[in-house]
Steps between C-alpha positions, in 0.01 A plus 500: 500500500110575559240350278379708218199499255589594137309611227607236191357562157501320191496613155513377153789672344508832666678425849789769402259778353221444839804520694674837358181624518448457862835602573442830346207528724614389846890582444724224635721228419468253196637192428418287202631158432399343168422094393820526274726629799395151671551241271228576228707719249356365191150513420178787503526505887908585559381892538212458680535595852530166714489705848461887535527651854460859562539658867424823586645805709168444702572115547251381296569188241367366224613271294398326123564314245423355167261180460800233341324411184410104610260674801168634408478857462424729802111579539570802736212689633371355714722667834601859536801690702448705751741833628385653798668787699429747731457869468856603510548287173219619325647674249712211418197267489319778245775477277514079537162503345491821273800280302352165547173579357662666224431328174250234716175570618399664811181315679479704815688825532707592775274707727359526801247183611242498746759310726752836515733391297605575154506197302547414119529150264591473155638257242826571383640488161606143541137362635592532879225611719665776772332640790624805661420619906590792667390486885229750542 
């Protein structure tokens, strides 16, 4: 099996909803497994999300979960995720951040940059900063 370098995010409360969410924008596989399905079925945390792993037609992963409530909560913000494609995938890549920036906050729109490609970032719905490149 080859090493591989996953994106991992933490959230306080919202693992399932982030998760849904980014399934409905890059397609793919979900599985959720909650703290109650491993041992923790009584208590404020047994339908929180303990480990949420979505993979993608395009091979990409992420995976999530939900803070378990005797860890601090998640500060976030401070990273961002980056897609990046080439031409042929374009369109696919438009419509990755057209639907991630929806109900966030674009900071640099997808266009063209002085480097030939088009490139975007935004923060999504659920605080995550994206970045979006399209070989130029």
């Amino acid at each position: 099996m080859a090493a591989k370098l996953n994106p991992y995010l933490q959230f306080n409360g919202d693992a399932r909803q982030a998760l849904e969410f980014y399934q409905s924008v890059l397609g793919g596989e979900l599985t959720l497994n909650t703290y109650g399905q491993f041992g923790q079925a009584d208590g404020p945390s047994a339908d929180k999300i303990m480990h949420g792993n979505l993979i993608t037609q395009l091979g990409f992963t992420l995976m999530a979960a939900d803070a378990p409530p005797d860890m601090p909560a998640p500060s976030g913000g401070n990273f961002s995720i980056s897609i990046s494609g080439e031409a042929a995938d374009a369109d696919a890549l438009r419509g990755y951040f057209v639907k991630l920036a929806e109900g966030g906050q674009v900071h640099v729109p997808l266009e063209k940059q002085m480097w030939g490609d088009e490139f975007g970032m935004c923060t999504d719905r659920h605080n995550v900063n994206w970045m979006v490149d399209i070989s130029g």
